[in-house]
N, C-alpha and C positions, 0 to 999 in steps of 0.2 A: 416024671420030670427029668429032664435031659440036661448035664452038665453045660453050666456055663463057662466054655473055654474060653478065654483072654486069648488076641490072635497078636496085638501090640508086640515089637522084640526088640529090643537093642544088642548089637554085638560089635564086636571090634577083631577087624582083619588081624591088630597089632598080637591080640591077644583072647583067650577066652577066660568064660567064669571059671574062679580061683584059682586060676594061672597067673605067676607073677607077672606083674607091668614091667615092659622092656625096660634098659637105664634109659634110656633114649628122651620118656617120659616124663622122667623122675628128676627131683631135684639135683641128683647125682650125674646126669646125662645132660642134653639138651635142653630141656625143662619145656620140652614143648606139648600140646592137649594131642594125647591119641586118636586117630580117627575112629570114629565111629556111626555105624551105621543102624538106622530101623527098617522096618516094616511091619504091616497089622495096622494099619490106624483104623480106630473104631469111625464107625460114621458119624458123622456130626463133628469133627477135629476141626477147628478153628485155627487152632493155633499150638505149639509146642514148647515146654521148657524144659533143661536138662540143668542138674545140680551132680555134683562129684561132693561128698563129702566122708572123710576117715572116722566114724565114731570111736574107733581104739586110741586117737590122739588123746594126751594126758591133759585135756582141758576141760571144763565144765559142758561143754557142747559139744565135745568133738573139733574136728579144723573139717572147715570148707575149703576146697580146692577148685570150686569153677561152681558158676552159674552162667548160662548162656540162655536167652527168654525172648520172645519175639520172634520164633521161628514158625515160617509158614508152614500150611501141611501140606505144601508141595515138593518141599526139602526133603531128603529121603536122607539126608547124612552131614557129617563136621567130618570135612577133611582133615587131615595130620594137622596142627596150629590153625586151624579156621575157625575157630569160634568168633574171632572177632566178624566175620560178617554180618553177624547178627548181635542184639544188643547183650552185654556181659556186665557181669554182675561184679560186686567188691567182694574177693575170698577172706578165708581169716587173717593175711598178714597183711592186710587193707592194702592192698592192693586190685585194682581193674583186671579182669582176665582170670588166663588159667595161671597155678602155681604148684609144677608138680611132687607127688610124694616124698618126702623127707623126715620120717619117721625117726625119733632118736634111738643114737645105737644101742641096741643090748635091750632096746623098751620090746623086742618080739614082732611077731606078725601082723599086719596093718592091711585092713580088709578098706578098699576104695569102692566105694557104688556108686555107681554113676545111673543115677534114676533119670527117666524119662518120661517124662507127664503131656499125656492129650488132654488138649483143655478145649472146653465146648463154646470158649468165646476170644473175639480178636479182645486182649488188652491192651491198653497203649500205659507203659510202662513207663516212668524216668530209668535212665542208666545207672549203674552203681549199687543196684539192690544187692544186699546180702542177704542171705539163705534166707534167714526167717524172714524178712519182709517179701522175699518171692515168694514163699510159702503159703504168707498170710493173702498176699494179694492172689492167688491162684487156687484157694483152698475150696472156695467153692464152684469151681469148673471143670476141676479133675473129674474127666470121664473115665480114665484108665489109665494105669503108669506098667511101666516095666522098667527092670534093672538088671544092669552088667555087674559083676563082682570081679575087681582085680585083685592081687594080693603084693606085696613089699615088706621087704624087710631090709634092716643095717646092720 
């Protein structure tokens, strides 16, 4: 039996896995969504969503920082601040969009994933989803996800 390699990749020019996210990104900088980029779509990709969300945040779930959904599988990337081309989601401080890193001071190391889900079917979504209702509604079409790890601290 011959390993199943995942071919899916998300990476980001700005930065790589657990390499700090530039200020630029970050609450502290421009507060704009990093570019990022995939490639590997399994066959069958209908469609794409990407979620950023901090599980180190001192909150019961973590903080969501972006949901972007409604992406075709002909997009190969989110330019620097692009996410709104496509539909976006409400993050934790309820607000539309992205909302970069802002970890409180002295709280330590703050790991950001920004997951990337192939899903096997076009959804027609309403705007405004946060995390868990994208979740819920995408849970059973995930063909295959990959994810980027940023890191931050204050």
């Amino acid at each position: 039996m011959g390993l199943n390699i995942k071919d899916l990749r998300i990476v980001s020019p700005a930065f790589t896995t657990l390499e700090r996210i530039p200020k630029r990104y970050t609450s502290d900088g421009e507060n704009i969504s990093p570019p990022l980029e995939w490639s590997g779509l399994p066959s069958g990709t209908q469609q794409l969503a990407l979620i950023c969300h901090d599980p180190d945040a001192p909150l019961p779930y973590g903080f969501t920082h972006w949901t972007v959904y409604g992406i075709p599988p002909t997009a190969n990337q989110l330019a620097e601040a692009g996410g709104s081309k496509f539909m976006e989601g409400t993050n934790s401080a309820d607000k539309l969009g992205y909302t970069g890193p802002a970890p409180p001071s002295g709280h330590g190391l703050h790991h950001y994933y920004f997951w990337l889900y192939a899903l096997d079917k076009e959804l027609d979504l309403k705007p405004g989803l946060h995390r868990e209702q994208l979740l819920e509604a995408i849970s059973d079409c995930v063909i295959e996800q990959a994810r980027l790890v940023g890191i931050y601290e204050r």
